[in-house]
N, C-alpha and C positions, 0 to 999 in steps of 0.2 A: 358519048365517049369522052374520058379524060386527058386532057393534054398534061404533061410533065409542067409543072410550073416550074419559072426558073426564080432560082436563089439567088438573093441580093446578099451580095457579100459586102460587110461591112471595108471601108476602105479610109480608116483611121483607128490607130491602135483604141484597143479595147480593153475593158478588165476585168477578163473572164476568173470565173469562182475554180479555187482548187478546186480536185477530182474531176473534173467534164472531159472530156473529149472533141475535141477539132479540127475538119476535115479544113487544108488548105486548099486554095484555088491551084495550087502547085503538085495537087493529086500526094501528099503526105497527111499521117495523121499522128496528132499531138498529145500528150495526156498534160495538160497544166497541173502543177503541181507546186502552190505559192509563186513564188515568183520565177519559177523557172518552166521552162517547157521539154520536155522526154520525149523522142522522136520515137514513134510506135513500128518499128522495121517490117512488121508482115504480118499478114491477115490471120494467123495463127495465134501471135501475141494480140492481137484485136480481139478476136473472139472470144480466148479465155477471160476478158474482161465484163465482159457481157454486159457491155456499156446501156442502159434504157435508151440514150440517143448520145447523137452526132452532132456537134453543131459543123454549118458550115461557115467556113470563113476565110478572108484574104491572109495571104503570108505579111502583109504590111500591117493586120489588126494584132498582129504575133510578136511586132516590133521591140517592146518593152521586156517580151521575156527570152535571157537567154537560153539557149539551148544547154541543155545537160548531158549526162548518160541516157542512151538508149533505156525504153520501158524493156524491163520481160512479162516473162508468164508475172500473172497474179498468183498470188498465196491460194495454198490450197487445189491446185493445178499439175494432176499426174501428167509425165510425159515420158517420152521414149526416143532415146538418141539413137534413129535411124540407122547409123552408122556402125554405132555401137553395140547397140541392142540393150543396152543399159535403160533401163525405169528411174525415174527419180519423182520424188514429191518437194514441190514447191514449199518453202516454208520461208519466212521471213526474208525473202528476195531471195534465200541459198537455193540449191540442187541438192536435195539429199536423196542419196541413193536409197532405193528400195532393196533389200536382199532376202524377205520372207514376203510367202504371199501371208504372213498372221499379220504384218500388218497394216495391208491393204485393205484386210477382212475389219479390223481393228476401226480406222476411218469409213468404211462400209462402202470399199471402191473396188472395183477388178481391174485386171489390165486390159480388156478391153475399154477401158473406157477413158486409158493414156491419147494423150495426142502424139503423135507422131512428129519429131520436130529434127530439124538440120543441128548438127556440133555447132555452125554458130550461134544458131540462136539460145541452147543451151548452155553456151561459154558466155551467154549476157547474166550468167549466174555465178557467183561463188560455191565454191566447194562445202556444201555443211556434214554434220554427223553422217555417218551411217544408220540408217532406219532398221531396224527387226523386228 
């Protein structure tokens, strides 16, 4: 039988490589992004990242990068304002609305296959074109 190993959290600032991913000891996660760090609000915005791994690490190894804007969806990322009922595709950090399924068909996506997301988390996006 396997026991959980526990993770050594580094506990002096570190200098983690753009693009990764870091879980703190303060149960948040971070996307490092040069020298700043983008606070990852909900495991929805985690997922569409489909980061290969996690690192784990203390909020004090975090020290040197300030904090930015909230990360969204990644590029490339349908979703669906609950609320709204509105579709949009992720494109260069914008929301662009979807209003034909041609093209969805076009990218080779259906809406089943939107994520399902809160007005705020879709409001971590600017407004782009309309899609047809």
């Amino acid at each position: 039988m396997f026991s959980k190993k526990k993770v050594q959290r580094p506990n002096f600032p570190v200098n983690y490589p753009s693009g990764v991913c870091v879980h703190t000891d303060k149960d948040e996660y971070f996307y490092i992004n040069g020298k700043y760090r983008h606070v990852i609000v909900g495991h929805r915005i985690l997922n569409s990242w489909s980061f290969p791994f996690i690192i784990e690490s203390s909020e004090y190894a975090l020290v040197k990068y300030p904090r930015s804007a909230p990360l969204g969806f990644r590029d490339g990322s349908l979703v669906t304002d609950i609320s709204s009922g509105k579709t949009y595709f992720i494109s260069q950090r914008l929301r662009r609305p979807v209003q034909t399924p041609d093209f969805l068909r076009y990218v080779g996506l259906k809406l089943k296959d939107a994520i399902l997301v809160s007005t705020e988390e879709i409001n971590l996006h600017k407004d782009g074109e309309v899609l047809k």
